[in-house]
C-alpha positions in Angstrom: -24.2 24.8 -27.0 -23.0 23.3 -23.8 -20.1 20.4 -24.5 -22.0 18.4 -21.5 -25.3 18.0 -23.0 -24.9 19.0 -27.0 -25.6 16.0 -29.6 -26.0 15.2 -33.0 -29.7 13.8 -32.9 -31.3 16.2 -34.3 -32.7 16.2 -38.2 -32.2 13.5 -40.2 -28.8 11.8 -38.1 -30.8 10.4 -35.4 -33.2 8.2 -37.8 -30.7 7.0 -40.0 -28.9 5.9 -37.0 -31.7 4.1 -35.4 -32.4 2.6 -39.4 -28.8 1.3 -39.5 -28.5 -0.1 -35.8 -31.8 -1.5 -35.9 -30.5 -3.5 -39.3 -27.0 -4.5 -37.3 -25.3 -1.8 -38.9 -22.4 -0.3 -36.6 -22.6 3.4 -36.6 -19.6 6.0 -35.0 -20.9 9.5 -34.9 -18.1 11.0 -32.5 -19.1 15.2 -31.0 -16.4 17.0 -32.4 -14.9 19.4 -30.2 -16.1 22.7 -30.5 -18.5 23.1 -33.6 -19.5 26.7 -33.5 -15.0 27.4 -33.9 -13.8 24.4 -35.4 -10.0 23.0 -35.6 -9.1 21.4 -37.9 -6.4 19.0 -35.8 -8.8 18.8 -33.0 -11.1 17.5 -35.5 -8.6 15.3 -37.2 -7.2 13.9 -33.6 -10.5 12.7 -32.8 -11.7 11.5 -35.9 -8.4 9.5 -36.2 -9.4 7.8 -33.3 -12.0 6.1 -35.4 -11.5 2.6 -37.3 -11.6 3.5 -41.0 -10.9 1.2 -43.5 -11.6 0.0 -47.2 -15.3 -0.9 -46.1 -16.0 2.2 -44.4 -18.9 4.3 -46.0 -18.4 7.9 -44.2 -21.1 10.6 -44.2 -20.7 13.8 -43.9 -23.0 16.7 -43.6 -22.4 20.4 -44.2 -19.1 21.7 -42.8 -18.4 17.8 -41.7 -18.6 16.9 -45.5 -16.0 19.2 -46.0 -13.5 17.9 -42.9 -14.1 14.5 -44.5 -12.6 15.3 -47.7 -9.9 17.2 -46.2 -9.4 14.1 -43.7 -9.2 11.8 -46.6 -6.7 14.0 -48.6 -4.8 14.1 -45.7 -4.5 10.7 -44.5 -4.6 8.8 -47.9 -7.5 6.1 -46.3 -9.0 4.0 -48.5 -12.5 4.1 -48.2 -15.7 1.9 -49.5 -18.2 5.3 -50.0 -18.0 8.6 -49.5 -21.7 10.6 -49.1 -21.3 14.2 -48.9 -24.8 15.5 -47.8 -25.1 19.8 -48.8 -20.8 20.2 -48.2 -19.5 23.2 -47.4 -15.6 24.7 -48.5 -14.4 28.0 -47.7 -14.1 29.9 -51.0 -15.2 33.2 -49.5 -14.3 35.9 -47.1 -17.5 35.1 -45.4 -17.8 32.6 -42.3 -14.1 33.2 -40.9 -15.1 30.8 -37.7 -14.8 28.0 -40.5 -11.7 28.9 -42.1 -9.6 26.8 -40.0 -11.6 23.8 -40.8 -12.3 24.7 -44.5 -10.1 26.7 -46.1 -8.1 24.0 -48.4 -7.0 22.8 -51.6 -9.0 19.8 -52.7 -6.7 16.2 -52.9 -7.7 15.0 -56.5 -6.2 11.8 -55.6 -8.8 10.7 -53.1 -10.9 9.6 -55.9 -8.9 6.8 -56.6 -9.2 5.3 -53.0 -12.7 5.2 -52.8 -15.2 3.4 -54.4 -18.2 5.7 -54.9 -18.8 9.1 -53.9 -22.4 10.4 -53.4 -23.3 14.1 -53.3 -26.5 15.2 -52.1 -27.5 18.9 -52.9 -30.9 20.7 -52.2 -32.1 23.3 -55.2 -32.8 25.7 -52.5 -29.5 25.5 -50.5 -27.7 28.6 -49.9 -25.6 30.2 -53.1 -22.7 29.2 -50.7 -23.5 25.7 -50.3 -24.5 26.0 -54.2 -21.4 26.8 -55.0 -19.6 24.6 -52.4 -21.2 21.5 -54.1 -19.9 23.2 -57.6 -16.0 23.0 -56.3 -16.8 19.7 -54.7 -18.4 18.2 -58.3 -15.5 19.6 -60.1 -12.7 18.7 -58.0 -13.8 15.2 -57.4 -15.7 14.4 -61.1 -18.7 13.6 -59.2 -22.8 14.2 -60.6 -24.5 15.7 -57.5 -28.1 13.8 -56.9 -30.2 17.6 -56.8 -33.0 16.7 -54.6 -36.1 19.7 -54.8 -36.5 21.8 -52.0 -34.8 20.6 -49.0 -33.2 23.8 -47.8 -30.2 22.9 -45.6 -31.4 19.0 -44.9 -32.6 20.5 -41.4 -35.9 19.6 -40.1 -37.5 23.0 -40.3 -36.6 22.5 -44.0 -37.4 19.0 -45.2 -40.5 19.3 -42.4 -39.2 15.5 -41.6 -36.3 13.6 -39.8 -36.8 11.1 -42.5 -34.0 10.9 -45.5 -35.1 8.1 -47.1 -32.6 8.9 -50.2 -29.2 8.6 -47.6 -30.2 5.8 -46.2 -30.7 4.3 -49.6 -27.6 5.2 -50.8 -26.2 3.8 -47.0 -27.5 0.3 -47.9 -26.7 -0.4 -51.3 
């Protein structure tokens, strides 16, 4: 993926922008540096750059679910929401170009400085992700909403951009 001409609208990101924008909703959705061999403080340094704060619902998909809950152990924000969509955690020997970003010990604690956290699992996720969710629901005493047969919440997989269920969950 070129750094010049890569972006995030692809799947579901780019309608829920255009849902929240068009209802006066500001949204950030910084590139972070180098996706396919993440850092972890490359990732951190640019996503401190961001102005988080109590109100602040964060999303996070996949590995960026992951970062997020790292991010928040780390820094101690306080946070309004927290919706993790399919997160990923390293708790195997496989996918050592994310073991930088996500290969940690969960921060119990961040449950107390944020209101509500929302995780969003497909049924026919990957055993990984399945079990990535599992940690996630454990560590953070969260029910995961199980959604039927989304895959990976990709567009080949949901066979729409549309995530009616976020964007919900977004606006309540």
């Amino acid at each position: 993926m070129s750094p010049v001409t890569r972006t995030y609208d692809k799947h579901w990101r780019l309608w829920a922008r255009k849902e929240l924008e068009g209802r006066g909703i500001k949204v950030d959705a910084p590139l972070m540096p180098e996706p396919w061999e993440p850092d972890y403080i490359e990732w951190k340094r640019q996503f401190d750059k961001l102005d988080v704060n109590k109100e602040s619902i964060l999303v996070g998909y996949s590995c960026g679910g992951g970062f997020l809950v790292r991010w928040l152990g780390d820094t101690g924000k306080r946070i309004n929401r927290l919706i993790l969509v399919a997160p990923a955690i390293s708790h195997s020997g496989n996918y050592k170009h994310l073991t930088n970003l996500l290969k940690f010990e969960i921060d119990k604690n961040i449950r107390s400085n944020i209101n509500k956290i929302i995780i969003f699992v497909s049924d026919n996720d990957s055993e990984g992700i399945l079990k990535s969710v599992r940690i996630f629901s454990e560590a953070l005493n969260v029910k995961p909403v199980e959604l039927k047969n989304r895959g990976h919440f990709t567009l080949d997989s949901m066979g729409t951009d549309e995530f009616p269920e976020l964007l919900s969950e977004i606006l309540k």
